[in-house]
C-alpha angles and dihedrals in degrees: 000000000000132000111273121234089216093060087058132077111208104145122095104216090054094032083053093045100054085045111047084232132147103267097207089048091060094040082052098057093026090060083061106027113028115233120222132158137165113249083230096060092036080059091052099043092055087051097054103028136210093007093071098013088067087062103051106038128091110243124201080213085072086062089053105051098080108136091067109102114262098224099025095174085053095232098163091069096047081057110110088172127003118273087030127086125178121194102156132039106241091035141064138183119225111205103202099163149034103201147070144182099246125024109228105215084214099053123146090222103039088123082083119351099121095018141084085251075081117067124187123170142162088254104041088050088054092043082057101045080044083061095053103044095056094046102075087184089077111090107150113052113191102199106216154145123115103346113312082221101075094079133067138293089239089041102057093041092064094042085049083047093058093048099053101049089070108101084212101058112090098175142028118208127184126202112212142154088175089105085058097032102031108009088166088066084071115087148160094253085050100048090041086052091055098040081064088070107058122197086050114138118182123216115208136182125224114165099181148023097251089060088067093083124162089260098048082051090056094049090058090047089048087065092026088064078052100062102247118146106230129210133197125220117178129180115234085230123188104248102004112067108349092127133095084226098049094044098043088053089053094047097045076052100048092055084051097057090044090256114140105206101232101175142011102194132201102244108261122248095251113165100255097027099080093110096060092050113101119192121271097244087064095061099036080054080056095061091043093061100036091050112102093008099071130058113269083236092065099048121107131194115258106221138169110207095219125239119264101034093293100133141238123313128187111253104187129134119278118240094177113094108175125001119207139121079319130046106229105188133152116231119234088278097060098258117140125228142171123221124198104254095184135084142251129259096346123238121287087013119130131215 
């Protein structure tokens, strides 16, 4: 099964109707950046308001912010081959598609992803598994875009075949937001075809409690059946999710649905995406406030990816105050405390 074109709005004049929107504001931004979203989410996003309707909706402030690098991680340069990018050394990322079935106004790789900036072919995807099966050093392989899902069933089996047949490759990732865009793209068939690929982990992407619908809960029981671990990565997004509340109700929802939170990243610095990015002190001011009330299950790990292709790094607040020869730190509480930082007994020392 592929996505249907029917079960997708893309174009302006019908996207502005069912939204009482300016026609001429979302052909504006859609001649730069292509709007796309499913009719599901669209649905959704009518229902619950601003949260999911600021994602979704072209914004004349995306034309504006134009001084923001384009490819702020500066993945064009960690491409040895196109379709491929390698930023560390044990792990690559497959991209295997350029579409999606909604177009997240905030997204990393808006520069291309639904345009011809973005070029995927039969022979550029085997120059890149070629790439990675000649460089042993790969053992971890996110397939990505675009959404995979976005092809077919068919499709994406023979791509996973290829993969795995690499001695090299350990473990097989997939990026997706089709369980919260498109939740009737997951199906049995589908989940029975990757289970066929263990070690196979999914990353998905849920931003906020309302996309955590009884049918997006059945898609990720649908993989989880299967036996596929599922992981959570939300974006920390300027009036959609930047509050303790908002976010403890999505994570609480996400382990319900079987979903682990991996990450709560800093929104990236993507040219025309400006507009969604807090400041770091807010969501450090989150953790704050969900460590300690929430489950450690349903913490994730607040990260930035840093500008210019330099990786992740872990943003969240500091409890260690001085470090010595003893740890004096404050709980999440505020409570100070002091921890032994020696050893013992110390080395060379007899009893």
């Amino acid at each position: 099964m592929a996505v249907s074109a029917s079960s997708l709005v893309t174009d302006p004049h019908e996207f502005s109707a069912l939204l009482d929107l300016p026609y001429a504001q979302v052909a504006a931004v859609h001649a730069r950046y292509p709007l796309r979203v499913s009719r599901y989410f669209l649905e959704l996003a009518k229902q619950h308001g601003a949260p999911l309707l600021r994602q979704i909706v072209p914004d004349p402030l995306e034309l504006q912010d134009i001084a923001t690098p384009a490819d702020p991680l500066d993945e064009e340069n960690l491409s040895p081959t196109p379709c491929l990018i390698h930023k560390y050394p044990d792990r690559a990322v497959l991209l295997v598609s350029r579409q999606c079935a909604s177009y997240c106004r905030f997204c990393t790789r808006k520069r291309k992803v639904g345009t011809e900036e973005m070029v995927i072919s039969p022979a550029l995807l085997e120059a890149a598994i070629d790439y990675i099966r000649t460089t042993p050093a790969i053992v971890d392989v996110l397939i990505s875009g675009g959404d995979p899902f976005m092809l077919s069933d068919q499709h994406l089996e023979h791509i996973l075949s290829r993969v795995r047949a690499i001695p090299s490759v350990r473990i097989i990732r997939i990026g997706t937001r089709m369980p919260c865009m498109l939740p009737e793209r997951i199906t049995a068939s589908l989940a029975k075809m990757l289970s066929r690929f263990h070690p196979l982990y999914l990353n998905l992407h849920f931003n906020h409690p309302a996309e955590l619908t009884d049918e997006a809960c059945r898609a990720c029981a649908l993989l989880a059946d299967a036996g596929i671990p599922l992981g959570a990565q939300t974006v920390l997004l300027r009036g959609v999710n930047d509050s303790a509340e908002v976010l403890k109700e999505l994570l609480y929802r996400l382990l319900a649905a079987r979903v682990k939170p991996y990450y709560l990243f800093q929104a990236d610095q993507s040219r025309g995406t400006s507009h969604f990015r807090t400041t770091i002190e807010c969501g450090q001011a989150i953790m704050q406030q969900l460590l300690g009330n929430v489950s450690g299950m349903a913490l994730p790990t607040y990260a930035l990816d840093t500008p210019d292709g330099g990786g992740k790094i872990p943003l969240g607040p500091n409890y260690v105050q001085e470090l010595g020869n003893e740890c004096t730190f404050h709980t999440y509480t505020g409570k100070q405390g002091v921890y032994p930082n020696t050893l013992w007994p110390e080395e060379g020392e007899s009893l």
